[in-house]
N, C-alpha and C positions, 0 to 999 in steps of 0.2 A: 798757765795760759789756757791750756784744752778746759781748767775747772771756771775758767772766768768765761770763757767763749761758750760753754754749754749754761749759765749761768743767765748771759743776756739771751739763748734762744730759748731757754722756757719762760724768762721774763716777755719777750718779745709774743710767744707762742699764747701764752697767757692771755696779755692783753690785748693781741688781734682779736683773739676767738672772742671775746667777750664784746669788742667794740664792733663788732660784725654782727654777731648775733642782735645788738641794741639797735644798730641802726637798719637793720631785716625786719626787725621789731616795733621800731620806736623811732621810724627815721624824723628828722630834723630835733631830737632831745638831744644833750649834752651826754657825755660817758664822765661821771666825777672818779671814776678811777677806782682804788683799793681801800683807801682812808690809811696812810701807813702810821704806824703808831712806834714802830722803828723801822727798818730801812738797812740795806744796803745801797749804796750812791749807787751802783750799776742799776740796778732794778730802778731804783727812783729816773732815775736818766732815761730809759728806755719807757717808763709809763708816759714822762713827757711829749716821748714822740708820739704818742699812738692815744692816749687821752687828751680828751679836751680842759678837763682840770685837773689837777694832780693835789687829792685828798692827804691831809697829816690830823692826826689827834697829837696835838703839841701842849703836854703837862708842863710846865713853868711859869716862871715869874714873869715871862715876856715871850714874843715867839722866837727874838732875836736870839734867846736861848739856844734857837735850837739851826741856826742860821750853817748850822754844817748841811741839815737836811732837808733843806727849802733850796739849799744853793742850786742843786742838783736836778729841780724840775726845772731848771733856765728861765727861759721866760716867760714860761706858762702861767696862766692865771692860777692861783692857790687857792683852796678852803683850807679852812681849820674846823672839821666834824666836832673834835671835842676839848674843852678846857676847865678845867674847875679850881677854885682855891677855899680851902674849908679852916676854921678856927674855933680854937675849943674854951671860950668865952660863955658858949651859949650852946643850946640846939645837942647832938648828938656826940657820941666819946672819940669821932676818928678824925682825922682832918683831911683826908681823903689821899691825894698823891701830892699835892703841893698845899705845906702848911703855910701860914701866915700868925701874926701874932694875935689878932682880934677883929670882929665886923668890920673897925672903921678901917685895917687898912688889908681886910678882903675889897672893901667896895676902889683902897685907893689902887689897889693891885687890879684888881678890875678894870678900871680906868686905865691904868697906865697899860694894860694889854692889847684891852683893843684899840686906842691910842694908836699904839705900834704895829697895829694891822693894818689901821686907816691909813699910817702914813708910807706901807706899802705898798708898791706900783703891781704887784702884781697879788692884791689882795683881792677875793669878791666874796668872801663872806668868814663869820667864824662861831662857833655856837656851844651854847656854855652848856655842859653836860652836870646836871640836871634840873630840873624846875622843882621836883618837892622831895624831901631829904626822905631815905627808906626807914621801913621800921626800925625799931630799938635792936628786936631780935635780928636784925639783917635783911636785905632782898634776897629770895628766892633763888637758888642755883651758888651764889658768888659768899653772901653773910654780908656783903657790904653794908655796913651801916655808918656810914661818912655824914660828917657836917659841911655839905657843901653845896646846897641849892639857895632858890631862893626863898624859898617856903621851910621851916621845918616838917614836922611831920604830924603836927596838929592842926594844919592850915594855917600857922603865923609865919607871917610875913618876917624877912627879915631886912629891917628898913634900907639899912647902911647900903646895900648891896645894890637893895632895887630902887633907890633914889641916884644910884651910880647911873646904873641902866637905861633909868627915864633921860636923866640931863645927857649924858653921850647920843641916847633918842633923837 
């Protein structure tokens, strides 16, 4: 109980200071929060109160996936910062954190994600991390070299994907 109650006061202590300092700063902007990429439900719970959006980067096949860690921001409006699904048909050797079996059903996986964002109530945005795949030898800092944008990394398009993109458009 004292590890769970000093848990929410640097959660709480956290995201006052920072929603304080923004709105000293930056008043009438939104605070989108931390961007959680996992989570404790207590910390989720307590950004709630005190953000105006409650930020996830949710890797999977769908966000419902991850419906332990959305429940938690209540009713606060959501983003989703980042999502990617990469296949090794084409383009580069990793398929990043969520595989798929080939373009056409990265674009239907695609589709069916933000789909399930749209038919969110408390959805207002979600954004696919990245636009052009990194070098061969890896990005700088991480080596990631993922097949998972919309571009490879010769400037080709990859059609499946951003034909998905336009018609949800």
């Amino acid at each position: 109980e004292d590890l769970t109650n000093f848990n929410i006061r640097v959660a709480e202590t956290y995201f006052t200071t920072i929603r304080d300092v923004i709105r000293a700063l930056a008043p009438n902007h939104l605070y989108l929060c931390c961007r959680f990429a996992w989570a404790n439900p207590q910390v989720v719970a307590v950004s709630a109160r005190i953000c105006d959006v409650v930020s996830f980067n949710i890797y999977n096949e769908s966000p419902k996936g991850k419906a332990e860690l959305t429940k938690h921001a209540a009713a606060k409006p959501w983003i989703i910062g980042e999502f990617h699904f990469g296949a090794l048909d084409r383009g580069m050797f990793h398929t990043g954190l969520v595989a798929v079996k080939d373009q056409a059903e990265r674009a239907a996986t695609y589709t069916r994600y933000v789909t399930d964002c749209l038919e969110s109530p408390n959805f207002v945005g979600c954004h696919w991390f990245q636009y052009i795949d990194s070098p061969v030898t890896g990005r700088t800092l991480d080596g990631s070299h993922d097949q998972i944008c919309f571009l490879d990394n010769s400037d080709t398009p990859y059609p499946e994907i951003i034909a998905a993109s336009r018609k949800l458009g």
